[in-house]
N, C-alpha and C positions, 0 to 999 in steps of 0.2 A: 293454464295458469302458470305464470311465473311460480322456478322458485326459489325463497330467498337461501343466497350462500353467502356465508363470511368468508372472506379471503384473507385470509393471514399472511405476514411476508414480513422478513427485514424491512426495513424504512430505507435502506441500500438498494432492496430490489424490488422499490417503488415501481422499475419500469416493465418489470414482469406485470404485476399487477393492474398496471394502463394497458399494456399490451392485452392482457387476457378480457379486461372488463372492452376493450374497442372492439377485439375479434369478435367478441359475442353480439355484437351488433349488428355485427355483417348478419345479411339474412340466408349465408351460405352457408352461418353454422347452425350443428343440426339441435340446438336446445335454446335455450332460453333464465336467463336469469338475474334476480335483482341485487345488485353490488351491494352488500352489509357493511364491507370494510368500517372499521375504525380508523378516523382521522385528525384524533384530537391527542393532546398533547399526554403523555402519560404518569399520571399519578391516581389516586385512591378515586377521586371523582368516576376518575377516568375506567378505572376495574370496574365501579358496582355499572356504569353503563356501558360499557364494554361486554357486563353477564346479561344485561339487560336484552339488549342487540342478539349475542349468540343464544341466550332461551327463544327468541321468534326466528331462528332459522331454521331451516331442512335439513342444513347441511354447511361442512367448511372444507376449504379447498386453503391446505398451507401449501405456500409455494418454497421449496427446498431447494436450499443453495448453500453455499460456504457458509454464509452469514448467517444463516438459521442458529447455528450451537451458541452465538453471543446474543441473540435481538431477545431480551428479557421480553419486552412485548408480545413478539409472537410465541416463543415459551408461554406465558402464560394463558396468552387466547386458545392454544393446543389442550392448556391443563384445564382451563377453563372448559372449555366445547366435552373434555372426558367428562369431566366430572358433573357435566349436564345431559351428559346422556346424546350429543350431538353427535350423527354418524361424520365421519371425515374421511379423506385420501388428501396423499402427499403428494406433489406435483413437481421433478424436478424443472427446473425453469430452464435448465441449459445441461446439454450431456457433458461437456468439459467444466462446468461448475457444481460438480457433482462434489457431497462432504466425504472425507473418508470414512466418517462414523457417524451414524444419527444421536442427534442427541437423546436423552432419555424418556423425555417425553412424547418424542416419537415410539417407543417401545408399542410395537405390536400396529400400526398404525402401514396401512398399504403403498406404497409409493410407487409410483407411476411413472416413466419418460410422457411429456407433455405429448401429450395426441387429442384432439376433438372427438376422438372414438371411445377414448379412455376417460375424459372427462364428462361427455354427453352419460356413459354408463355408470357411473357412480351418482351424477347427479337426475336421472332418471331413476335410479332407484331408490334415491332417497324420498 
């Protein structure tokens, strides 16, 4: 069985997030799983189905970049997914677009260089 992860990302690093949702199609990687992202425009609507979305997942995979300490969206999908109780890892999306500091909501939250070995393991165990 598929399982479902939310992918959080800046709206800037949209193409991380195509990237990651097309790899996983190849049948050369070694999991499986069903794209949750939010793709709607963000306002109040948008949070209560936004919580909606991340209470029926296993799991979220925020993809870390420069852009992460400004995308309020994905901030809150982080804050969101804790305060649900949703296990997560942080995924950076590029070694040279690495933040010099996580922002706060990351506090305590595992972060990763992007590997299929590191992502199959967190989302296998979720």
């Amino acid at each position: 069985m598929a399982k479902r992860i939310m992918i959080s990302f800046a709206i800037e690093d949209k193409w991380a997030r195509d990237y990651l949702v097309g790899q996983a199609k190849n049948e050369a990687v070694p999991f499986e799983f069903v794209d949750m992202s939010v793709k709607e425009p963000w306002d109040e609507k948008w949070k209560t189905n936004c919580r909606t979305r991340i209470r029926g997942c296993h799991g979220l995979i925020a993809i870390v970049t420069k852009n992460t300490a400004k995308a309020d969206g994905q901030l809150w999908e982080i804050k969101c997914a804790r305060e649900e109780k949703i296990p997560m890892i942080g995924v950076y999306a590029k070694a040279d677009d690495k933040p010099a500091s996580l922002p706060a909501d990351l506090a305590n939250v595992k972060i990763i260089d992007w590997t299929w070995s590191g992502i199959k393991s967190f989302i296998d165990k979720v």
